[in-house]
C-alpha positions as CSV (number, residue, x, y, z in Angstrom):
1,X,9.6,-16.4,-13.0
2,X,11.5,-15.7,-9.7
3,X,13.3,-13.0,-11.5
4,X,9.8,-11.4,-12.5
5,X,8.7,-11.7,-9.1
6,X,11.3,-10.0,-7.5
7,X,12.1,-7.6,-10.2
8,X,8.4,-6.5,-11.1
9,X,8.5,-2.7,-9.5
10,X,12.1,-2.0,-11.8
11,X,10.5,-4.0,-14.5
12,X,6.7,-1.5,-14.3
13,X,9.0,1.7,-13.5
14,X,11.3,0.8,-16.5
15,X,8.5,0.6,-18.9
16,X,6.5,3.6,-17.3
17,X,9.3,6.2,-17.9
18,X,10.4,5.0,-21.4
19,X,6.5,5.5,-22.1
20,X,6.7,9.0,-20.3
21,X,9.7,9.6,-22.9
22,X,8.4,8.8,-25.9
23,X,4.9,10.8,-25.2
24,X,6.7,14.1,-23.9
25,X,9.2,14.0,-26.4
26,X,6.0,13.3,-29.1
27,X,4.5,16.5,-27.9
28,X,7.7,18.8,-27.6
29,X,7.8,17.9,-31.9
30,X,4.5,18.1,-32.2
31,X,4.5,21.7,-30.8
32,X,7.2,22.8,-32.1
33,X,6.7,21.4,-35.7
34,X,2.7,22.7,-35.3
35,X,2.2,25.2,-32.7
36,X,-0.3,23.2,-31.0
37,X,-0.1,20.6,-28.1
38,X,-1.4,17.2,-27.6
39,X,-3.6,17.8,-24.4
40,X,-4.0,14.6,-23.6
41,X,-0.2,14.2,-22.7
42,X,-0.4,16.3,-19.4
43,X,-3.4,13.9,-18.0
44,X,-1.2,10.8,-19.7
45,X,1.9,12.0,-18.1
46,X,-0.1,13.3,-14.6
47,X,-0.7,9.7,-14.0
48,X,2.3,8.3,-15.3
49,X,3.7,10.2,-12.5
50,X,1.4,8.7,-9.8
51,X,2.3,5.3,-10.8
52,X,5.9,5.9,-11.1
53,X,6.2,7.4,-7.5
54,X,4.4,4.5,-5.6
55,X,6.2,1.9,-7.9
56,X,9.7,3.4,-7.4
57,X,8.7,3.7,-3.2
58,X,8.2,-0.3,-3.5
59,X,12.2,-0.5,-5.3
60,X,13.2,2.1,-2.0
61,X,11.2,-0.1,0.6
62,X,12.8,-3.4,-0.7
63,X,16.3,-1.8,-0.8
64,X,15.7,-0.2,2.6
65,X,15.9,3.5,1.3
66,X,12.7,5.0,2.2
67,X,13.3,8.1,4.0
68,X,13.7,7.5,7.9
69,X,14.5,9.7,10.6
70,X,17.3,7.5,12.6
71,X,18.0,10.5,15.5
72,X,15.8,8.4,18.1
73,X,17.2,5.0,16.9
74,X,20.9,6.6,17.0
75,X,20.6,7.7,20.9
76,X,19.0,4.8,21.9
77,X,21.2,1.9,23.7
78,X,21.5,-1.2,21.7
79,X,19.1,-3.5,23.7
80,X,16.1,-1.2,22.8
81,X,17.2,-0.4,18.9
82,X,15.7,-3.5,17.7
83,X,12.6,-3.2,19.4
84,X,11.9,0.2,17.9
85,X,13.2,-1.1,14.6
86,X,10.2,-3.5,15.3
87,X,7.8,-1.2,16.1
88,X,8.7,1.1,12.9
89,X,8.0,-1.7,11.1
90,X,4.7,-2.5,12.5
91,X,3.7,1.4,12.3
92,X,5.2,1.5,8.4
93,X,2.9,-1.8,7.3
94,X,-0.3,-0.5,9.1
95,X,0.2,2.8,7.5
96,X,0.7,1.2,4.3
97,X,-2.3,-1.3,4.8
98,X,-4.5,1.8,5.4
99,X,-3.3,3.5,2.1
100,X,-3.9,0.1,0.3
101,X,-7.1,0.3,1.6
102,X,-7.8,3.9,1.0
103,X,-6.7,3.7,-3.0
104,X,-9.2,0.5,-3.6
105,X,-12.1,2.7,-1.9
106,X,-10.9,5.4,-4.5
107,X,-10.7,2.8,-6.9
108,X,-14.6,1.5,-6.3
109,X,-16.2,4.5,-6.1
110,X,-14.8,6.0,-9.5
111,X,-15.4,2.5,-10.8
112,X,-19.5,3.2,-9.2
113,X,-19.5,6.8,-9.9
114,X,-18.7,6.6,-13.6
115,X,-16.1,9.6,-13.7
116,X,-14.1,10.2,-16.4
117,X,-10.8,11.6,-17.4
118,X,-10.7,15.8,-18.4
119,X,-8.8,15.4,-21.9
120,X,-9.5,11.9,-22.8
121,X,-12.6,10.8,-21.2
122,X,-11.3,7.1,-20.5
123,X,-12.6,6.2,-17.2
124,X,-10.9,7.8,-14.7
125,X,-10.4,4.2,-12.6
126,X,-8.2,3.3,-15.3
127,X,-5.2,5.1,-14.3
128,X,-6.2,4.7,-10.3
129,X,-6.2,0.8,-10.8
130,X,-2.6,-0.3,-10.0
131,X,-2.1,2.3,-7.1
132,X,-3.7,-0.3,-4.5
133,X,-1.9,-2.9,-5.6
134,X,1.3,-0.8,-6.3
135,X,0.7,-0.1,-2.3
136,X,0.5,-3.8,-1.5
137,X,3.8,-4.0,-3.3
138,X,5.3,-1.0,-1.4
139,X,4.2,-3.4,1.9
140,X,5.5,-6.2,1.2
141,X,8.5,-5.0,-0.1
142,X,9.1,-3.1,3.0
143,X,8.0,-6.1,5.2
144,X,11.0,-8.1,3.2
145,X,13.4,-5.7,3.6
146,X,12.5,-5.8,7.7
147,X,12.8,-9.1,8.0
148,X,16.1,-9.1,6.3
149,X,17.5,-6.7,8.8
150,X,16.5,-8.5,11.5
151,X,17.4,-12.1,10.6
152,X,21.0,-10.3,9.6
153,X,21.1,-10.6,5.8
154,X,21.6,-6.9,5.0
155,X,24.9,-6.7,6.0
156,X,24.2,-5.0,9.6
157,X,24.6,-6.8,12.6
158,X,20.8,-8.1,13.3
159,X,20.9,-6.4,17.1
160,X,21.5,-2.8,15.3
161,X,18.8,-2.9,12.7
162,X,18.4,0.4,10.7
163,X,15.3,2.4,11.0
């Protein structure tokens, strides 16, 4: 189970582009071997997209490779890296809190609204459904790899956190 839990954004983004795979390599023969194209791929594959992005930020924010602009951090003395470390942090989680927050309002009100997909017509909520939660992951995620940093365990020294 611990594996699972620590593993679930590799384990979603695995199955996610070997799904991608098999549906764009589906329509390539399908066009080719027809002349037509299976429309609903693009919106399938759109999506696929979306999720793959904001799962695959949660495996950079654990692993502490989200991009970062370190010229501020770099000039700064040692005594005052860490608290801007901190205060990156602080400023990353809120931001991700408020995008959290901003995909389950999405989420409601297509749930409320009714919409529905352009080439399928599944509810369009279907494919907005994990991007809160895939959010919540990119947070935590990015709130572990923090507190690694500063307690030492990435390797750094814990007064010269990277930003």
């Amino acid at each position: 189970m611990r594996f699972l839990l620590d593993e679930a954004e590799k384990i979603v983004c695995a199955a996610l582009f070997l799904g991608m795979t098999a549906i764009g390599f589906a329509n390539v023969v399908v066009r080719y071997g027809t002349n037509y194209s299976l429309a609903a791929t693009e919106e399938l594959l759109t999506n696929g997209f979306l999720l793959l992005t904001v799962f695959g930020a949660a495996i950079a924010a654990r692993r502490g490779e989200h991009l970062a602009v370190t010229l501020v951090h770099d000039l700064l003395p040692r005594p005052l890296q860490k608290p801007l470390f901190v205060l990156s942090a602080a400023l990353s989680v809120a931001l991700l809190a408020l995008s959290a927050w901003f995909a389950w309002a999405t989420l409601t009100n297509q749930i409320d609204s009714g919409i529905r997909s352009y080439a399928l017509g599944l509810p369009a909520w279907y494919y907005q459904a994990a991007v809160p939660f895939g959010f919540a992951l990119i947070l935590i995620r990015h709130l572990q790899h923090a507190l690694d940093v500063l307690r030492g365990l990435d390797g750094a020294a814990p007064d010269v956190p990277h930003v």
